[in-house]
C-alpha positions as CSV (number, residue, x, y, z in Angstrom):
1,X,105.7,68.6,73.7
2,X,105.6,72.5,74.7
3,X,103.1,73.6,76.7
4,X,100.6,76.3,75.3
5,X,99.6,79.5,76.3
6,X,96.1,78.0,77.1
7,X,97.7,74.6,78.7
8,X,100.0,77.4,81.0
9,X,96.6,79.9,82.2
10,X,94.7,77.0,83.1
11,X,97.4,76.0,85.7
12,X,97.8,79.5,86.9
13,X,94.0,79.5,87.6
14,X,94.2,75.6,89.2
15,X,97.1,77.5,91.4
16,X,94.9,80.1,92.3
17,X,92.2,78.2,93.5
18,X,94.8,76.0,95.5
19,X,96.0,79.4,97.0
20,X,92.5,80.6,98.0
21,X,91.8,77.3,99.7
22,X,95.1,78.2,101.9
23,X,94.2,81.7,102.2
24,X,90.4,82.2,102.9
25,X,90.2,85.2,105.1
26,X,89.7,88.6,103.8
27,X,92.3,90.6,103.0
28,X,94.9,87.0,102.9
29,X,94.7,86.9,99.2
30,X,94.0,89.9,97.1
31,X,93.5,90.4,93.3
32,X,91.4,92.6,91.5
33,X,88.0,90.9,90.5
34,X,88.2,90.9,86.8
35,X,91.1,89.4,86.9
36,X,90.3,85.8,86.8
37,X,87.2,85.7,84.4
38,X,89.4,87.8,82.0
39,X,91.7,84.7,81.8
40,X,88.6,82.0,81.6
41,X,86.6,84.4,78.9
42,X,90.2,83.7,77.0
43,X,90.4,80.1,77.6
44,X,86.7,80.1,76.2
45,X,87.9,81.8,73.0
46,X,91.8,81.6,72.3
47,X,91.6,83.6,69.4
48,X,91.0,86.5,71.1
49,X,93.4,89.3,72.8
50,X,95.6,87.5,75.5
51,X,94.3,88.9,79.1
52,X,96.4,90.9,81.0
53,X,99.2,88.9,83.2
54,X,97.4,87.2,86.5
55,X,99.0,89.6,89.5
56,X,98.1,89.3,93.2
57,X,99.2,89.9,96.9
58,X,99.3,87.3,99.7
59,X,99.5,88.4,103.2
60,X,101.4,86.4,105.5
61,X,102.0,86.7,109.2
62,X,105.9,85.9,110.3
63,X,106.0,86.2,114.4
64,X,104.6,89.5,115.1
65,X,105.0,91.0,111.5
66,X,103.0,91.1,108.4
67,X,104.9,89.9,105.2
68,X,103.4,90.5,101.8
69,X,104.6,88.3,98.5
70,X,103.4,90.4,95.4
71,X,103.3,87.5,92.7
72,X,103.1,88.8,88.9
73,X,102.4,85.9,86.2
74,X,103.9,85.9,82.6
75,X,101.5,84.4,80.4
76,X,103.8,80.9,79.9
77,X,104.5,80.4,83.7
78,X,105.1,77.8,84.7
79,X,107.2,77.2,81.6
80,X,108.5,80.4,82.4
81,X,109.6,81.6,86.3
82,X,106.9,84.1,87.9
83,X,108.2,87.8,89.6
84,X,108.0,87.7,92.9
85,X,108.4,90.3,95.5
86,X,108.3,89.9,99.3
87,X,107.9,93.3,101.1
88,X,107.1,94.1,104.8
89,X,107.3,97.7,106.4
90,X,109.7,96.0,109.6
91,X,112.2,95.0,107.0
92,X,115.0,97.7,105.9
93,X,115.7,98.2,102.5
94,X,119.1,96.0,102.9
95,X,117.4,92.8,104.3
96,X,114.5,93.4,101.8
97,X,116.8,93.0,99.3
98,X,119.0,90.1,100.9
99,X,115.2,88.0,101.4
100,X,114.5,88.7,97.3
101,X,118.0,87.6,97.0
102,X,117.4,84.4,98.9
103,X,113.8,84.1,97.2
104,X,114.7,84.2,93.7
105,X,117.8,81.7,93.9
106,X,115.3,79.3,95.7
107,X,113.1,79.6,92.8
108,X,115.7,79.6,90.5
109,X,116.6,76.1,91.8
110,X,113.3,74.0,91.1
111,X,112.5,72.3,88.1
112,X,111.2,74.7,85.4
113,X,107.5,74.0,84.3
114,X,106.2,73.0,87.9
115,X,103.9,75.7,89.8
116,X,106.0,77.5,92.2
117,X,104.0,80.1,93.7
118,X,102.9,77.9,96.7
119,X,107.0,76.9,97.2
120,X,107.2,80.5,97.7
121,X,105.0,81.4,100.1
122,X,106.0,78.6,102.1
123,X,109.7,80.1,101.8
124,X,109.2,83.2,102.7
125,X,107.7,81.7,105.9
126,X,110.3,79.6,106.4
127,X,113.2,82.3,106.0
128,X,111.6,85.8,106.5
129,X,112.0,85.2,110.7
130,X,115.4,85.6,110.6
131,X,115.6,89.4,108.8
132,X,113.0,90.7,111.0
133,X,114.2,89.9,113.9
134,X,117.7,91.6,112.7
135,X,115.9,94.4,111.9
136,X,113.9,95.0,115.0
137,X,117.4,94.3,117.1
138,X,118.9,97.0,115.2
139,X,116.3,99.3,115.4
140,X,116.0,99.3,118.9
141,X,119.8,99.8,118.8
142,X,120.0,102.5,116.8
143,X,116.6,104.3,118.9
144,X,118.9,104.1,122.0
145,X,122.1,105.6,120.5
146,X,121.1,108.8,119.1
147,X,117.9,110.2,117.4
148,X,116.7,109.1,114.1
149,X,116.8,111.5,111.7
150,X,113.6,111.1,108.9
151,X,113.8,112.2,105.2
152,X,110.9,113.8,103.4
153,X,111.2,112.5,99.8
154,X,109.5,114.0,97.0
155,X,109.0,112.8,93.6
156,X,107.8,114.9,90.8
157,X,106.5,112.3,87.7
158,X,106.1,113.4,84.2
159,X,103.4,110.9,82.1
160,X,102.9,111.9,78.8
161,X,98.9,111.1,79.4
162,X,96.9,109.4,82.1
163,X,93.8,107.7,81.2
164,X,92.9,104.3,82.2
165,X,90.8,103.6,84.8
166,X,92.8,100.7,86.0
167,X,96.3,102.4,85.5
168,X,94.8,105.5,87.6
169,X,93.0,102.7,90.6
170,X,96.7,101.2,90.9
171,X,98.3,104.5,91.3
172,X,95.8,105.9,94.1
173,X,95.7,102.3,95.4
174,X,99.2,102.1,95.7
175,X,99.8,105.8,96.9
176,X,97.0,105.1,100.0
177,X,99.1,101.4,100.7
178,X,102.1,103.4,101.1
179,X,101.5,106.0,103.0
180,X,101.6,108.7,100.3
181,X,100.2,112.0,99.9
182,X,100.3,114.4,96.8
183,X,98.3,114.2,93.3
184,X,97.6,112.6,90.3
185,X,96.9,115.2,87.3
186,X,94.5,113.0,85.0
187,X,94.9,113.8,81.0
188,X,97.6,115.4,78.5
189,X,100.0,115.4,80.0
190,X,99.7,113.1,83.0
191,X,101.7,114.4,86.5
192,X,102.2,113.0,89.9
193,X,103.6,113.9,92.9
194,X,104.1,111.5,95.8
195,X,106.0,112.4,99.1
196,X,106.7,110.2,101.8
197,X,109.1,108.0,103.4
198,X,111.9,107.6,100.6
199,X,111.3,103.6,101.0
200,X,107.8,104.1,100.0
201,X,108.4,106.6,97.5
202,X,110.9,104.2,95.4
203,X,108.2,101.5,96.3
204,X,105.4,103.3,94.7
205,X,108.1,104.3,91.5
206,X,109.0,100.6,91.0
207,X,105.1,99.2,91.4
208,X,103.6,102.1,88.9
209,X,106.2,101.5,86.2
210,X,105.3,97.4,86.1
211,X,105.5,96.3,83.9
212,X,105.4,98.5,81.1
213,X,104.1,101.8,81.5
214,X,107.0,103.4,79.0
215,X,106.2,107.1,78.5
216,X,106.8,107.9,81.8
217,X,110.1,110.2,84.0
218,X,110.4,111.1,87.3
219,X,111.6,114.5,86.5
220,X,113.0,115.9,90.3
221,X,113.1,114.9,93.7
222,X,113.4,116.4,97.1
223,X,114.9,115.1,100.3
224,X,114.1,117.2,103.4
225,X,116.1,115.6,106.7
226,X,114.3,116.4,110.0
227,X,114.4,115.0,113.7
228,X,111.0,115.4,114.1
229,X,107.7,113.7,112.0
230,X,107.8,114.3,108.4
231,X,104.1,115.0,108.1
232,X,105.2,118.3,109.2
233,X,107.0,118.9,106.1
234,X,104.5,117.5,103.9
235,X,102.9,119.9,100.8
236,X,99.6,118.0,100.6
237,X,97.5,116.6,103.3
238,X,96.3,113.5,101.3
239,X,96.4,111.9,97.6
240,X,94.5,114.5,95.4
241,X,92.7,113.3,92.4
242,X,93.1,116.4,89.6
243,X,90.7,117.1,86.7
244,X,90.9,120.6,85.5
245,X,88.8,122.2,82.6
246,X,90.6,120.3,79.2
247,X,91.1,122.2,75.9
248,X,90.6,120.3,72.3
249,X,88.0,118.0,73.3
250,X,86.8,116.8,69.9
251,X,84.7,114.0,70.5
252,X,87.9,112.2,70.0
253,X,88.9,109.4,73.2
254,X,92.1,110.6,74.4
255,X,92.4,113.9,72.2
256,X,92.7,116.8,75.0
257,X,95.0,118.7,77.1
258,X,94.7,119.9,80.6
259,X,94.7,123.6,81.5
260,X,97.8,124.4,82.7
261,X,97.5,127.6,83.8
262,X,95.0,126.1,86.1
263,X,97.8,123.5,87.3
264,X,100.5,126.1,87.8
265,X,98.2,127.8,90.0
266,X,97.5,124.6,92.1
267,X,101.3,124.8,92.8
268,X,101.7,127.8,93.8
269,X,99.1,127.3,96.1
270,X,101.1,124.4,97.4
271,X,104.8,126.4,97.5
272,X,105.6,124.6,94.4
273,X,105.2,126.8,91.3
274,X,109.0,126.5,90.5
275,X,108.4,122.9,89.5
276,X,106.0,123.7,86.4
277,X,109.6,124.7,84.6
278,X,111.0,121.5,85.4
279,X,108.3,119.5,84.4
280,X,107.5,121.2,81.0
281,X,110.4,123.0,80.7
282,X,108.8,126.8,80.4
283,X,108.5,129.1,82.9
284,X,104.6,129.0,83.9
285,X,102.9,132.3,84.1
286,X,99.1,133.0,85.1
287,X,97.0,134.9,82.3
288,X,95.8,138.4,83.5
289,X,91.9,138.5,84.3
């Protein structure tokens, strides 16, 4: 017989208690706190609003290295496979992508409908070694042939609002994980600018849009090579949180618009009022006082 919706939360949460057994020690296992007694106020009422997908991070040590496995739940795993994603900053982008690989074709290979997660943590230990010692070799390599050059990447990102608390916690959380400086312009419209290490920029691009924010561009980028540090180059000195003065409030929840003429002057003031055309697609001009 299938296996409910119900039947599959309450082994995700049995997993997760396993998983926190394995994984006591702050900072090991991380999820955010409402996520678990959203799923058991479901299970107490079925009738009401499915929660939102079960997500978490678990931190692993390989040798001297810190892997992280980002697990993301769909409602009907394990009838279903989970998304995975193991990530550590001493991988490359290539062997990143050659452990997912190896990761998801491991997974692929079990028998559908048994809990997985704890397979997969034990893979990545198993298999992670391997890539990061590649990638420290060639690292060391390529620091002793000539000088690295960096890339300042930039990415400009057009929302068409940003409201929620929890959407707007995952953005700052994710830009402070990465590395990231810039701003996120809270209302209508939504904007954010990241820059960074183009790794970490793509990183923070591929984590914000999952997994379904849909009225969302990244409208320009900008690439800066240098042989020096890229903090040098950066605009902004952290990750801003921007609230300027709204227009049409009504009493209405989500019915305003941000000044803009207060935004545009925020970029010039960061050598970036050329950007306002790109991102609404008028050239932006401050009102005479």
């Amino acid at each position: 017989m299938a296996a409910t919706v119900k039947e599959c939360l309450e082994l995700q949460l049995l997993e997760v208690e396993m998983l926190l057994s394995m994984f006591p020690k702050r900072g090991e296992f991380s999820l955010d706190a409402d996520a678990v007694p959203s799923i058991q106020r479901y299970l107490r009422n079925a009738d009401g609003a499915l929660p939102p997908q079960l997500e978490y991070r678990i931190a692993l040590d390989v040798g001297e290295a810190k892997v992280e496995l980002q697990v993301l739940l769909p409602h009907m795993y394990p009838q279903v496979a989970p998304q995975l994603f193991a990530r550590s900053d001493a991988l490359h982008r290539q062997q990143q992508l050659q452990l997912n690989t190896g990761l998801e074709s491991h997974i692929s290979s079990l028998d559908s409908g048994d809990l997985c997660v704890c397979e997969a943590v034990q893979w990545v230990k198993d298999n992670s070694l391997p890539f990061l010692e590649n990638s420290k070799a060639s690292s060391e390599c390529a620091s002793k042939e000539v000088r690295v050059k960096e890339t300042l990447h930039r990415m400009w990102i057009y929302s068409h609002h940003i409201y929620r608390q929890e959407l707007r916690k995952k953005i700052f959380d994710c830009a402070k994980k990465l590395n990231l400086t810039g701003f996120c312009l809270t209302g209508k419209p939504g904007v954010i600018c990241v820059e960074g290490l183009r790794e970490n920029c793509e990183e923070f691009w591929r984590v914000i849009r999952y997994p379904n924010w849909k009225h969302i561009s990244c409208k320009h980028v900008e690439n800066i090579e240098t042989e020096g540090s890229i903090d040098n180059l950066r605009l902004f000195h952290s990750f801003e949180d921007l609230q300027f003065q709204a227009h049409g409030d009504y009493g209405l929840r989500n019915d305003y618009h941000m000044d803009l003429g207060q935004f545009l002057e925020f970029l010039k003031q960061h050598q970036s009022g050329h950007i306002f055309q790109i991102l609404f697609g008028v050239e932006g001009k401050l009102s005479d006082n």
